[in-house]
C-alpha positions in Angstrom: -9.0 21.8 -18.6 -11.9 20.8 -20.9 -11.3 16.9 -21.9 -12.3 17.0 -25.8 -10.0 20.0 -26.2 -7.2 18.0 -24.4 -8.0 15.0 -26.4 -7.7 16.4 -29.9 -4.6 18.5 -28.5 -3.0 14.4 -29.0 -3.8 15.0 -33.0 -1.4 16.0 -35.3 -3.5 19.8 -35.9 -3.9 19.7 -32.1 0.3 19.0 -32.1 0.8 21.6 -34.7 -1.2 24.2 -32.7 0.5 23.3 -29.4 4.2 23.9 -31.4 3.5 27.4 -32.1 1.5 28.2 -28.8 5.0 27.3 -27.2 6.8 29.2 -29.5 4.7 32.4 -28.2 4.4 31.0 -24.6 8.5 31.7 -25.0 8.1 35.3 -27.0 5.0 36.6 -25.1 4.4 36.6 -21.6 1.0 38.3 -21.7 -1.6 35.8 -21.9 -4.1 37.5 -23.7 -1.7 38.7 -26.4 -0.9 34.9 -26.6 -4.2 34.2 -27.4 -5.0 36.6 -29.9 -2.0 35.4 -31.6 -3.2 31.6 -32.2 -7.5 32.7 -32.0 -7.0 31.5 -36.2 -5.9 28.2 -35.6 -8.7 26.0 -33.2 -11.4 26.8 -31.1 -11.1 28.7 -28.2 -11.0 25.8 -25.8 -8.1 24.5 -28.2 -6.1 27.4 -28.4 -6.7 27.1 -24.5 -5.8 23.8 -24.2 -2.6 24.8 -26.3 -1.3 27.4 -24.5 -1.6 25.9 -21.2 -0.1 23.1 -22.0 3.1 25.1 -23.4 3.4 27.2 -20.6 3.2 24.3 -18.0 5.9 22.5 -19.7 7.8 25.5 -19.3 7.1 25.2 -15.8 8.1 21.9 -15.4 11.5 22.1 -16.5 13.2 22.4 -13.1 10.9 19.8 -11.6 11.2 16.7 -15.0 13.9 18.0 -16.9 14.1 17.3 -20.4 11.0 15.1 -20.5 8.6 18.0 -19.6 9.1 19.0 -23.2 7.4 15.8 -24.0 5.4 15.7 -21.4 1.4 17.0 -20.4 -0.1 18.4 -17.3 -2.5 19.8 -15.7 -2.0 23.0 -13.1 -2.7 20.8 -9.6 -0.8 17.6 -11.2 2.1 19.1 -11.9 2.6 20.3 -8.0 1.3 17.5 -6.7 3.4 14.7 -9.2 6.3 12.9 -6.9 9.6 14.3 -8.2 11.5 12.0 -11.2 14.3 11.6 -8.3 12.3 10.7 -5.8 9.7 8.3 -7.8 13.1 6.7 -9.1 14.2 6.1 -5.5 10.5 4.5 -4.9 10.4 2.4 -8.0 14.2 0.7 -7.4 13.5 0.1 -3.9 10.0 -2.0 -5.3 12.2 -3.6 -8.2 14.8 -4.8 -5.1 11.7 -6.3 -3.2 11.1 -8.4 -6.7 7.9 -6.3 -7.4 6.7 -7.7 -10.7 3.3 -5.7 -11.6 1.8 -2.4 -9.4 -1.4 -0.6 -9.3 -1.0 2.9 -8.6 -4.4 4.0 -6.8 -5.1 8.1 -7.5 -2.2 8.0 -10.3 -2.7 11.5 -10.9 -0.9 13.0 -14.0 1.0 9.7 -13.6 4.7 10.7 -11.9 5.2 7.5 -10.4 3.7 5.7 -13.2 6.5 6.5 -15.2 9.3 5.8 -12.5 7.9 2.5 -12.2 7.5 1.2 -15.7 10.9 2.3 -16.1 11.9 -0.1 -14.0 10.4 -2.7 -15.6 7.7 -3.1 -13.7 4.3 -3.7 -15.3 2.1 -1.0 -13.6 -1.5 0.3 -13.9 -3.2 3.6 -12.6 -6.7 5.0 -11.9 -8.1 8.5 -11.1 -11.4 9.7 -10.5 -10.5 12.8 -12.9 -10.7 11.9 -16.5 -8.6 14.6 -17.9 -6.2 13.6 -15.0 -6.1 10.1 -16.6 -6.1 11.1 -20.1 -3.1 13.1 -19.3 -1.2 10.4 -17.5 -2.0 8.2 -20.2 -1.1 10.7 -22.8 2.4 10.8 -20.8 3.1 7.1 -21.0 2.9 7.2 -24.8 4.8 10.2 -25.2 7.8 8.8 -22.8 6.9 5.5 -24.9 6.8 3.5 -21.6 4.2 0.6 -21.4 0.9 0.5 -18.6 -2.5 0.9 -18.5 -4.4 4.0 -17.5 -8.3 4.2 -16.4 -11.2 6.1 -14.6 -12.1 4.5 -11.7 -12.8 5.0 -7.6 -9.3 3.8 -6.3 -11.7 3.0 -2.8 -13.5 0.6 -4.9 -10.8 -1.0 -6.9 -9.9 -5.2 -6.4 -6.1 -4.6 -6.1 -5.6 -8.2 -4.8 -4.0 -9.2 -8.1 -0.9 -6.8 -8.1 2.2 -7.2 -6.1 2.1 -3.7 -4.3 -0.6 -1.1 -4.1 0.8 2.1 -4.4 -1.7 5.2 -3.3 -0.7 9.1 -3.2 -3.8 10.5 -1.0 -4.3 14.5 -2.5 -4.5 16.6 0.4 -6.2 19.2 -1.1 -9.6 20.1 -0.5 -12.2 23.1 -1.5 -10.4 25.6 1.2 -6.8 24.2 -0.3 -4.2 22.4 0.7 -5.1 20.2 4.4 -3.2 18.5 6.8 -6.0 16.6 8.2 -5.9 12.6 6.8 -9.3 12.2 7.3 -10.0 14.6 4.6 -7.4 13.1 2.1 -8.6 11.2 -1.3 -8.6 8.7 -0.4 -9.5 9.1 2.8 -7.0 8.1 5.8 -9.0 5.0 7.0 -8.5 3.6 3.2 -4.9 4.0 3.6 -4.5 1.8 7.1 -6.6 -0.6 5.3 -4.0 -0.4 2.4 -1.2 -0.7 4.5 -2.3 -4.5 5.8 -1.1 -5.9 2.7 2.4 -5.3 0.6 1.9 -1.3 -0.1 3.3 2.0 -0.2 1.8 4.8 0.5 3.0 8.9 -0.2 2.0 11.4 2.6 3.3 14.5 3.6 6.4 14.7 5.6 5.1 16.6 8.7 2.9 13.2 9.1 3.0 12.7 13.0 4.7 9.6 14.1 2.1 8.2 16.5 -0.2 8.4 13.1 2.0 5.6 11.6 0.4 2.2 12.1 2.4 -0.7 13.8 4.8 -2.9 11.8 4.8 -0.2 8.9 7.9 1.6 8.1 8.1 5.5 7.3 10.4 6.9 5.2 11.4 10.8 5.0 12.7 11.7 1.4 15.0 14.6 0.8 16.1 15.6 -2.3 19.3 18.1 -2.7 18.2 19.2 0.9 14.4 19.7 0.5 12.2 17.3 2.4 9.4 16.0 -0.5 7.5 13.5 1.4 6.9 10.4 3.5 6.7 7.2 2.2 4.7 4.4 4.2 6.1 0.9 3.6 3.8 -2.2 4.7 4.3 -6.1 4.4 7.4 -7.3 3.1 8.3 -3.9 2.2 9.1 -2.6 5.4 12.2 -3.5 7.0 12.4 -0.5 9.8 10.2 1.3 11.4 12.1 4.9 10.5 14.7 6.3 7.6 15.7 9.0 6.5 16.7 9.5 2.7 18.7 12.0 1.2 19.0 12.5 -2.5 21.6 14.5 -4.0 24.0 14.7 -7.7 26.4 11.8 -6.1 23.3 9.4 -5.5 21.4 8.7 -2.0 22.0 7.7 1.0 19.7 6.3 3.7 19.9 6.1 7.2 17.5 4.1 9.9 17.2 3.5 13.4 19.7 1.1 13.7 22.1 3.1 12.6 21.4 5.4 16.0 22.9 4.0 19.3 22.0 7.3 20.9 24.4 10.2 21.5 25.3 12.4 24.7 24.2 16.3 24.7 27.9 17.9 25.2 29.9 21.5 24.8 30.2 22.8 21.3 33.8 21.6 19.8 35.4 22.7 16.3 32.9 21.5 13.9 28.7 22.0 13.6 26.7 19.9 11.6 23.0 20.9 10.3 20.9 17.8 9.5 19.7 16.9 6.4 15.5 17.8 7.2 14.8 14.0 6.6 17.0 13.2 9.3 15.1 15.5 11.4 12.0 14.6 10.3 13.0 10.9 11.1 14.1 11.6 14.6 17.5 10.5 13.8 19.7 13.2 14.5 21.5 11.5 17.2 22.1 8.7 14.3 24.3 11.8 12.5 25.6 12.7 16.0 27.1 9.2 16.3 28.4 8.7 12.8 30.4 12.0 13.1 31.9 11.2 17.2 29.7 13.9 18.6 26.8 15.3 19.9 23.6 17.2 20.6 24.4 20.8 21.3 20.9 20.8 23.1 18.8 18.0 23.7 15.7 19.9 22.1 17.6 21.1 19.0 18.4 19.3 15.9 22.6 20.6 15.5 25.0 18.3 16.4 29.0 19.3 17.5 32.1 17.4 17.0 36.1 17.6 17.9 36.5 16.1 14.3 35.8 16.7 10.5 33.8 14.6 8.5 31.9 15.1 5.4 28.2 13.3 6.1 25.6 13.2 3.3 23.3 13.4 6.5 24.4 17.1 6.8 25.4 20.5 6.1 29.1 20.9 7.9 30.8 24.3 9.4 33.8 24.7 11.2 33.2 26.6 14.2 35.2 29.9 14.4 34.2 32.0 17.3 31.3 32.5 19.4 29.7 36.0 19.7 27.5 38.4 21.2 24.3 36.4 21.1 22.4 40.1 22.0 21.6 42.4 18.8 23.8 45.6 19.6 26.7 43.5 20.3 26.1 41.3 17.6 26.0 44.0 15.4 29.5 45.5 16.6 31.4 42.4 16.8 30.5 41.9 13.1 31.5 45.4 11.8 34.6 44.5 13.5 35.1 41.9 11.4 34.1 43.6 8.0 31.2 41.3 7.4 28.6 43.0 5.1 26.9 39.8 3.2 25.8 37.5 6.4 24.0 34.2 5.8 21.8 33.2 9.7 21.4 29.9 10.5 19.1 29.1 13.0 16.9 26.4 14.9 15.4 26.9 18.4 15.1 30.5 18.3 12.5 33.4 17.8 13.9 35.0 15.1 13.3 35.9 11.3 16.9 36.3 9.8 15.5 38.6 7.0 14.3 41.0 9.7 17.5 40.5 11.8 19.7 40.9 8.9 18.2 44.2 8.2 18.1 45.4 11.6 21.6 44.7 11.8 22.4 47.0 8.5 26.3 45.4 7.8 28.0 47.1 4.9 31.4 45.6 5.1 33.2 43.6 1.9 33.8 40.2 4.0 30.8 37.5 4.2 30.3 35.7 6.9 27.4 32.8 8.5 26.2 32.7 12.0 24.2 29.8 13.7 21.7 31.2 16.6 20.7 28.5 18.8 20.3 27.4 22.1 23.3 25.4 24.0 22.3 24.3 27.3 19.1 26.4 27.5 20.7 29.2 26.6 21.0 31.6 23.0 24.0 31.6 21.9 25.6 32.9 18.8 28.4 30.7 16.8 30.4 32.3 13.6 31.1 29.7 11.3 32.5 28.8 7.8 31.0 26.2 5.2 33.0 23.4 4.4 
């Protein structure tokens, strides 16, 4: 995105133009058609700037909601910005530790920056990318929240003077997304180094456990059932070493390693329960087994088994109604019999690709139905079951 064009997007012409490019963006879906349309009122690079603008607010809807209308982004800062759910979560957690002011250090299009002065905490940001910081402080007036916005080397940056250092590493490099921290920006030796003071620190949630430094908590955040990220907690901040969040309409829920006394691998009773992917992520399945009297069907897969019904934010929860053929041609017959036509497959532990299976399997009856493939004891098995 060129930065001048950006900048005089801010102006009231640059407003006017970016009104009727979202106007088209909703009318027109060909981009070139788009352009043409607006070529009369700015520059190229404006009516650029315009139109990607509109149609990136039109992206962001499902992600911010009824601020995106508001709001500005660039392509890579609206995937990468923390969700407003989950940056909430983040900012109430540092206004219950009596955070007072924050630097944010890489603050991107400036997600968390928002969460946080919402709050009510007094918070600052820096990026390398100067459209990334024009943008994040573009967003802060819009959303008319207070904090300060600049370009500057996060690595270089005296952060002694704020309460908590916030960082949010982009794993991205020239070849695209990458799962190796010492190719993060920041890199991952910046981050320990972080992490000896009061800090928090975003990663991504397939971050392996023996990466996580000593005396630092790690938090997996779910929201409605999609795993978003790790959050490292350091100094006062951390209170456990693992926990699992899960997000959803009712409000959270959190679970940690004191909540898991362990639970025994036993026969499948009544009732399955799927855990929540943070839960998983966290290692603290047998935490869910325990809260529900139950547990591990296997001790190598994540689905815990009860005698009783509970309803668990921690997880999805069937009733088990039969167990069947766990080979394909039987599997197949046994659910004719039944009438099942529309089939939802569940499944952890096993080598199969329920799109594939369900269209080997060619149902065409009226009734729907979900299975669970998994192991038990070593073995595949195959469980019917019903949501509840």
């Amino acid at each position: 995105m060129d930065l001048d064009a950006f900048r005089w997007l801010l102006t009231d012409d640059g407003q006017a133009l970016l009104g009727r490019a979202a106007e088209i963006v909703a009318a027109e879906p060909d981009p070139l058609r788009a352009s043409t349309a607006l070529r009369s009122h700015g520059t190229p690079e404006q009516v650029a700037a315009a139109l990607t603008q509109a149609d990136l607010r039109a992206r962001a809807l499902d992600k911010f909601g009824p601020d995106a209308a508001r709001m500005y982004f660039t392509p890579d800062g609206l995937e990468q910005a923390t969700r407003p759910a989950v940056a909430a979560h983040r900012a109430a957690r540092l206004l219950a530790a009596s955070t007072e002011t924050l630097v944010d250090l890489g603050c991107g299009i400036g997600g968390d920056l928002l969460a946080a002065a919402r709050a009510g905490i007094t918070a600052a940001g820096v990026d390398l990318d100067p459209v990334r910081v024009e943008v994040a402080r573009a967003n802060l007036a819009s959303l008319g929240l207070g904090g300060a916005v600049t370009v500057a080397d996060a690595t270089a940056v005296d952060h002694s003077g704020f309460d908590v250092a916030f960082a949010d590493p982009a794993r991205r490099g020239p070849a695209g997304r990458t799962f190796d921290a010492g190719a993060w920006t920041p890199p991952w030796p910046f981050v320990v180094s972080l992490l000896h003071r009061d800090a928090c620190v975003k990663v991504a949630p397939g971050i392996p456990h023996d990466l996580v430094p000593e005396r630092v908590e790690a938090e997996w955040v779910s929201d409605h059932g999609e795993v978003k990220e790790a959050a490292l907690w350091s100094g006062r901040l951390a209170s456990v070493r693992r926990r699992a969040t899960v997000i959803r309409d009712g409000g959270l829920a959190t679970l940690t390693e004191e909540d898991d006394p362990g639970a025994p691998v036993r026969p499948v009773g009544e009732y399955l329960y799927e855990p929540d992917g943070a839960v998983v992520r966290a290692h603290l399945v047998t935490a869910v087994a325990a809260g529900v009297d139950g547990g591990l069907v296997d001790e190598h897969i994540a689905y815990v088994t009860s005698d009783a019904s509970y309803r668990t934010p921690f997880a999805r929860s069937y009733r088990v109604l039969e167990e069947l053929p766990y080979r394909e041609k039987q599997l197949r017959t046994a659910l004719r019999e039944r009438g099942i036509g529309r089939l939802t497959i569940k499944k952890r532990g096993v080598d199969v690709v329920p799109e594939q299976l369900r269209k080997r399997l060619a149902l065409a009856g009226d009734a729907e139905g979900t299975i669970v493939l998994t192991r038990v004891a070593g073995q595949g098995v195959c469980l019917l079951v019903e949501p509840f």
